[in-house]
N, C-alpha and C positions, 0 to 999 in steps of 0.2 A: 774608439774601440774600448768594448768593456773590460774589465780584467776574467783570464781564464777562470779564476773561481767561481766566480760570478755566474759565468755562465752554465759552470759544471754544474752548481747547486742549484741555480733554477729548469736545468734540462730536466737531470735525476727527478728530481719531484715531480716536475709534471709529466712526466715517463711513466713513472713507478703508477702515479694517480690516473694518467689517462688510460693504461695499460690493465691494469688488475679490473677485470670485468669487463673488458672488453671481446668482441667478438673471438679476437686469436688467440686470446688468452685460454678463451674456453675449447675452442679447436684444436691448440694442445693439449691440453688436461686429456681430451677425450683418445686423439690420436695415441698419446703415452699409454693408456689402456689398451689398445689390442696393436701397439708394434711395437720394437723395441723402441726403447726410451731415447736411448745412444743416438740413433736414425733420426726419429723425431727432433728430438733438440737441437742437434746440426742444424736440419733442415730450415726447422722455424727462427735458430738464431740467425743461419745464413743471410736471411732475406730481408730480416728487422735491421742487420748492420748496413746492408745495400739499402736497402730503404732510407736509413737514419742519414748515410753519407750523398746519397742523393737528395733529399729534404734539406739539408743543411747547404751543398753545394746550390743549390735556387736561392736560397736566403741569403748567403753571402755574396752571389752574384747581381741580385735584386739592386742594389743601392748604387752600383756599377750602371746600372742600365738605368733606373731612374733617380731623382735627388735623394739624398738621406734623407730631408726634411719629409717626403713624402712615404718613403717607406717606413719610418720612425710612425707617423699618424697612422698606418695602416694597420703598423700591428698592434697600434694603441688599442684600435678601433679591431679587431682580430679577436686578442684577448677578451677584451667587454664584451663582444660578443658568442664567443664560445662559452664563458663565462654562465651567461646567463641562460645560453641554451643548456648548457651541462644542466646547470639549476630545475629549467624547466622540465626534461626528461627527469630529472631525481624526483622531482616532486608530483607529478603530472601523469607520468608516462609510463606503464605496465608492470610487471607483477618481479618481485624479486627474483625468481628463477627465469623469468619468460625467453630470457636470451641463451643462457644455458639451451633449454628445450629447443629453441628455435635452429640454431648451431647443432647439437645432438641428431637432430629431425633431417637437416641438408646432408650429414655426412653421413646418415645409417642410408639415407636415397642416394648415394655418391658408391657407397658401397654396396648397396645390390645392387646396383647399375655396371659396375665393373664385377662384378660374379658374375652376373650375365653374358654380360661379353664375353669373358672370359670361359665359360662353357661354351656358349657359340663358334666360338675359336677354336674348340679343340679337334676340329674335323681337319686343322693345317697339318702339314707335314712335321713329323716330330724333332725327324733330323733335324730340317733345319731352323726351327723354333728351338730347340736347344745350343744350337749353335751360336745365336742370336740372341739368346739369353746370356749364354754363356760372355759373348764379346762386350755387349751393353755393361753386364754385374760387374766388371773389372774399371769401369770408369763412372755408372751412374747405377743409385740405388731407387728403385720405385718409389721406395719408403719416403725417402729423403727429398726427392722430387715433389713428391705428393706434400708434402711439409712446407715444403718452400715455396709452391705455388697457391696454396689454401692463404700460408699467412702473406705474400708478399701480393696478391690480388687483392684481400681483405684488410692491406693497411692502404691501401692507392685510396688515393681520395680522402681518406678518414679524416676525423680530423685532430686527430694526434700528429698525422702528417702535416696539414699547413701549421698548426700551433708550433711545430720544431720551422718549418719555414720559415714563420715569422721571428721566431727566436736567433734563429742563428742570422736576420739581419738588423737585430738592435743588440747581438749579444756577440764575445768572442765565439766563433764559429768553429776553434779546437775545444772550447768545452762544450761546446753543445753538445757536438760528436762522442767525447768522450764520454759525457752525462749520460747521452742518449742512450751510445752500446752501452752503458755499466746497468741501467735501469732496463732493457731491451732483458739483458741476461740475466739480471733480477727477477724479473719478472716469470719470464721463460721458463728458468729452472726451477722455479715454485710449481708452476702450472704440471710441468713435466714428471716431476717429483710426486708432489701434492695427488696428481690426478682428481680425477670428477670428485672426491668426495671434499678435496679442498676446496673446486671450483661452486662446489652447491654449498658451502656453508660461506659463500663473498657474499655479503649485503651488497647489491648493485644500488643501492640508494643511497646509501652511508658514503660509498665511493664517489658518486654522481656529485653529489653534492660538497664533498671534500676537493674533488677536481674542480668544481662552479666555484669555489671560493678561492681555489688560487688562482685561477685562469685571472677573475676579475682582482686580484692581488695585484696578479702581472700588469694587468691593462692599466691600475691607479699609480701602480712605479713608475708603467712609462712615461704617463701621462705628463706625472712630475718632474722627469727627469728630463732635462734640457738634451735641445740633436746638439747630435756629436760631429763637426765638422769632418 
């Protein structure tokens, strides 16, 4: 087992790097523009620390269920290749805003989509629509929900998620965690703060490519780095 620094400093970075231009990144920037900020950020952080402790819980459990020898190659073989795709999308793959736009485009059709309904709705009975609002507002915030389920469906899969998988099974598994949330809310509170006008002035290439180089950093560490019984 690695030492917790170790791990802390290689999560953070690849956090911070996989994170800044990413989909949810830019999902809050935009969210933080028409709700509170407060709401948003809860929300978005809530889901990234559930995310980050679930991600790390598979990683640490992984070498439990198969050998070390074999989960150590994998995430060799993980890194290099994240690595290179990162590279590939920097170099290759569409326009410095295009994801901004793309993010922008799904939530402004998310939101007439819920105006809508939400006029079509209004022919319920008032009482007890307010009633029900009322009881809902004292435990669960739309706002906050909405936050939480944009970013915690839009990191499933990603692969900032298996790269923390892989991490947290060749690495100490309380820095990962900690690395993770410290750079999650890094991250987050820039997005949240900063708003679109911070999120359109990120070079998505400059980042891509800063991400492709450590990813493949990682994968030549581990590669050198003798399993750990």
């Amino acid at each position: 087992m690695s030492s917790i620094v170790q791990g802390f400093t290689k999560s953070l970075a690849m956090t911070v790097l996989s994170e800044i231009g990413d989909k949810t990144f830019f999902a809050a920037a935009i969210l933080a523009m028409r709700h509170p900020r407060r709401l948003v950020l809860t929300g978005c952080l809530a889901a990234l620390i559930v995310m980050t402790i679930l991600s790390v819980l598979v990683g640490w459990a992984a070498p439990n269920l198969i050998s070390r020898n074999w989960t150590h190659h994998i995430t060799t073989f993980l890194f290099l290749g994240f690595g290179l795709w990162s590279l590939k999308e920097a170099i290759f793959e569409g326009g410095e805003s295009e994801e901004l736009a793309e993010v922008e485009a799904q939530l402004d059709k998310d939101w007439k989509a819920k105006n809508g309904a939400t006029k079509d709705s209004k022919k319920d009975d008032d009482a007890t629509k307010k009633h029900k609002q009322s009881f809902l507002s004292q435990f669960f915030s739309p706002i906050l929900l909405q936050a939480f389920s944009i970013t915690f469906f839009g990191e499933w899969g990603d692969k900032s998620q298996l790269a923390t998988i892989g991490l947290a099974a060749d690495e100490n598994p309380f820095g990962v965690v900690l690395g993770g949330i410290l750079g999650q809310a890094l991250c987050t509170t820039a997005a949240v703060i900063g708003g679109k006008s911070l999120a359109s002035q990120i070079s998505e290439k400059v980042v891509g490519l800063s991400g492709g180089i450590l990813f493949i950093v990682f994968g030549i560490q581990s590669f050198l780095s003798p399993v750990e019984s």
